[in-house]
N, C-alpha and C positions, 0 to 999 in steps of 0.2 A: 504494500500500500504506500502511495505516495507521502513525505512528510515535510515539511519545512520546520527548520530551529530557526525557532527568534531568537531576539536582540538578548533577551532574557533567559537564554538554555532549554526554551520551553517547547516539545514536538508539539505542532499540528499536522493531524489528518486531513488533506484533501481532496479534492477531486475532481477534475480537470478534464471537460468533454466537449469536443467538436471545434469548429473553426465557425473564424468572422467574429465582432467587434465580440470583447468580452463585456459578459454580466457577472458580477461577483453576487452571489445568494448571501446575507449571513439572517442564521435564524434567530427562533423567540428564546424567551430567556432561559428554561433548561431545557431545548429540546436540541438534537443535534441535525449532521445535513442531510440527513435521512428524512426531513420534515418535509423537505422538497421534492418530493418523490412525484411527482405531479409538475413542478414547472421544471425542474434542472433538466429532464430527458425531452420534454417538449420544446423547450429552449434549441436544444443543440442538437435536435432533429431538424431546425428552421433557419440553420444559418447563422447561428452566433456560438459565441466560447461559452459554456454555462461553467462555472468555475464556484464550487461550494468548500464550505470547511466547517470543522467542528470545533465549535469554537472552547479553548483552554477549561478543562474542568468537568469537559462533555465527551461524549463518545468516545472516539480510538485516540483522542489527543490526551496529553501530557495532563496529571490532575495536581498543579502546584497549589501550596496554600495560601499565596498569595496572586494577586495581579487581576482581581477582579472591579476594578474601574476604569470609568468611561476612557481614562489615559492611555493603560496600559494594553487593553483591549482596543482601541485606537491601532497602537504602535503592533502588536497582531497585527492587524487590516495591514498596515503599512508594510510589515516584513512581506507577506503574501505577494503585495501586489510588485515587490521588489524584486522576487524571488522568482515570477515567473515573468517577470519587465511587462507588466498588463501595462497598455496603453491606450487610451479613447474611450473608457470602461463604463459601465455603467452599473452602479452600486443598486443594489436593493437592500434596506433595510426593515425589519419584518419585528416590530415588537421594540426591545430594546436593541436588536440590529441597528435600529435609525436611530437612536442616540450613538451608539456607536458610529455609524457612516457620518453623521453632523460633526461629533468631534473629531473624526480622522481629516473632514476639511478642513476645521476651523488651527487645527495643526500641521497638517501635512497640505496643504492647498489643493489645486484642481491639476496639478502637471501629469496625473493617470487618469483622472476622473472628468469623463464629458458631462455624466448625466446621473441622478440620484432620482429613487423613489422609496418614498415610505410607505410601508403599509401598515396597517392597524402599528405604528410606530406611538412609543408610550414620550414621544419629545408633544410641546416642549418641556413641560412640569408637571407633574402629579400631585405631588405633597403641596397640603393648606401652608400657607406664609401669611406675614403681616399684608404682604401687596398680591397676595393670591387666595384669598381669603376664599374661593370655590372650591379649593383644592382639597385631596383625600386627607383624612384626619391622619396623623402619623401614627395614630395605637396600630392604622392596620397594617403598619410594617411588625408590627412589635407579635401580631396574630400571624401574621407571613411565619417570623421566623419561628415562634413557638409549634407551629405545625410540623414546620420543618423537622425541628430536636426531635419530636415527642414521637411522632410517626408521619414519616412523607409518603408512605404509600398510602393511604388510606388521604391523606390531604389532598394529592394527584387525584385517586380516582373520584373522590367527591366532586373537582375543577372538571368532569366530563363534562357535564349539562353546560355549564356557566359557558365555559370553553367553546362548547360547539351550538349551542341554542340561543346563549346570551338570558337564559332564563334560570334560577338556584337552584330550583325542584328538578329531582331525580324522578327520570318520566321516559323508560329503556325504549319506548313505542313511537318518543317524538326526536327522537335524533335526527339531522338530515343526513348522515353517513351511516354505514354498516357497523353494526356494536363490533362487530369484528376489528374494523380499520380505527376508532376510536378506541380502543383499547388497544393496539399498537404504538398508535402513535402518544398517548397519555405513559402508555408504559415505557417507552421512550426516554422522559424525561427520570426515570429513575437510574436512568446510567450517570446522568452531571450528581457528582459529588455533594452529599448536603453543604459541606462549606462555600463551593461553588453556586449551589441555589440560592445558598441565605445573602451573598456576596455583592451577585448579581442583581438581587432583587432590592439590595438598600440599594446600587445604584441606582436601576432604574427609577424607585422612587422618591430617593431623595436628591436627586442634582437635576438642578436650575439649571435648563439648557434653551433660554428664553432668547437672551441675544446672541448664542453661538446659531440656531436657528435663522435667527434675521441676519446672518451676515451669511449664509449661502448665496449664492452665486448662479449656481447651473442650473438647466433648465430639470423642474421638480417634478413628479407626479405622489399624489399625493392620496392613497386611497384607505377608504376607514369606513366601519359597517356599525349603522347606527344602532344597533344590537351590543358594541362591545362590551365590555364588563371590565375586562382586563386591561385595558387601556380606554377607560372611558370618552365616549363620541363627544362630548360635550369640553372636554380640558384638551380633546388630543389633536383629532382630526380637523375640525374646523381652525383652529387655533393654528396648528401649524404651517395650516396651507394661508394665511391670513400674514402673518410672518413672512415668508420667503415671497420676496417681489416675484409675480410674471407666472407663479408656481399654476400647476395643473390641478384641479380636485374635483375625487370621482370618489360619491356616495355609495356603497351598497347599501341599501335599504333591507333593515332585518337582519344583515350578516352580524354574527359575533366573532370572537377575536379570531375563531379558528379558520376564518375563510380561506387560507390556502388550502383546505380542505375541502367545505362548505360548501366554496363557489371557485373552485378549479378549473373548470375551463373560460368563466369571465376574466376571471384572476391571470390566467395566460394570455388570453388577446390581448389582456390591455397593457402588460409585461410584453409583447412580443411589439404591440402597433408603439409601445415608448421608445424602448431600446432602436428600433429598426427606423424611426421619422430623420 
């Protein structure tokens, strides 16, 4: 299996398919590039480099007990995109992927990167502040991690419904995927490391990524389903694309966070008709 050492000693797992402009995938916050299973082989059956990785702490990569902020994970993105000289690129960032991708610009600039899209991306802030006063109460980081400790499996499969319906109640008969492939991909996320979960997840929801946001540059697409849960439609989606001058935004109506599942073949078009304009 392919791997690149970062800056930091640390292996990543990636995966690296087809020719023409590349797209870099990076996933949701513990799931790895196996999430993609739906757009990376549709990608790069179409004419582009679909180029995926598992991001530090997750899947076949290296599980250090450090390096799980917006920085260092940045500087990940950066080694990759150095490592295979990606150029003209076009980042997808999926959850906290798009804080990720915002910070790998607002430090590394645009000299590999033509083009950025967020999807159900949790920028640009979550957590309630003095001057964000809509924002999520910070106890439920403090309920994140305590799930984590006490039992993350049983926390995971509870996040089924929320995850794929956008609704709390456990209800096997209203999922819009096969309880099959939703408990794949749910179980999934039990491969990233709890420290790696709990890590990951104060990032996401505690750093202010308000004006690294507004200082993007490239042309954005920016899609989010007013169903989410996970990255709430109201602080995430509208918000971000309202930020980035010139930026693209495309609603899914009713989707929850899990649409690259969800709604997977709209999820591709509009992946395919960005990348390729």
């Amino acid at each position: 299996m392919p791997h690149l050492t970062t800056r930091d000693g640390t292996r990543l797992h990636y995966s690296d398919w087809g020719d023409g402009r590349p797209v870099v995938l990076l996933g949701a916050a513990m799931a790895d590039s196996r999430m993609w299973e739906f757009q990376a082989p549709f990608l790069a059956g179409r004419g582009l480099r679909c180029v995926t990785y598992d991001r530090r702490g997750s899947g076949r990569s290296d599980i250090p007990w450090n390096g799980y902020d917006y920085d260092t994970l940045a500087g990940d993105l950066a080694d990759l995109l150095d490592h295979l000289d990606l150029r003209d690129a076009v980042l997808v960032g999926y959850a906290v992927g798009g804080g990720e991708c915002v910070r790998y610009l607002s430090r590394y600039g645009t000299g590999r990167v033509a083009k950025l899209a967020l999807v159900a991306s949790t920028t640009p802030f979550l957590m309630r502040a003095p001057d964000h006063p809509d924002g999520l109460e910070p106890e439920l980081f403090d309920q994140v991690e305590e799930a984590i400790r006490t039992d993350r499996a049983a926390w995971l499969a509870a996040l089924t419904w929320p995850f794929f319906t956008g609704r709390p109640d456990p209800d096997p008969d209203d999922l819009p995927i096969s309880r099959e492939l939703a408990d794949w991909l749910i179980g999934m996320c039990r491969n990233t490391s709890p420290r790696a979960g709990t890590e990951i997840y104060r990032t996401l929801f505690s750093t202010d990524q308000r004006a690294e946001t507004a200082a993007v540059t490239v042309p954005t697409l920016v899609i989010h389903g007013t169903a989410d849960l996970a990255a709430p439609y109201p602080l995430c989606g509208p918000r971000t694309a309202d930020l980035i001058p010139g930026s693209t935004f495309l609603t899914y109506e009713g989707a929850a966070h899990g649409l690259f599942a969800t709604h997977a073949e709209r999820l591709n078009a509009d992946l395919l008709a960005f990348a390729k304009e």
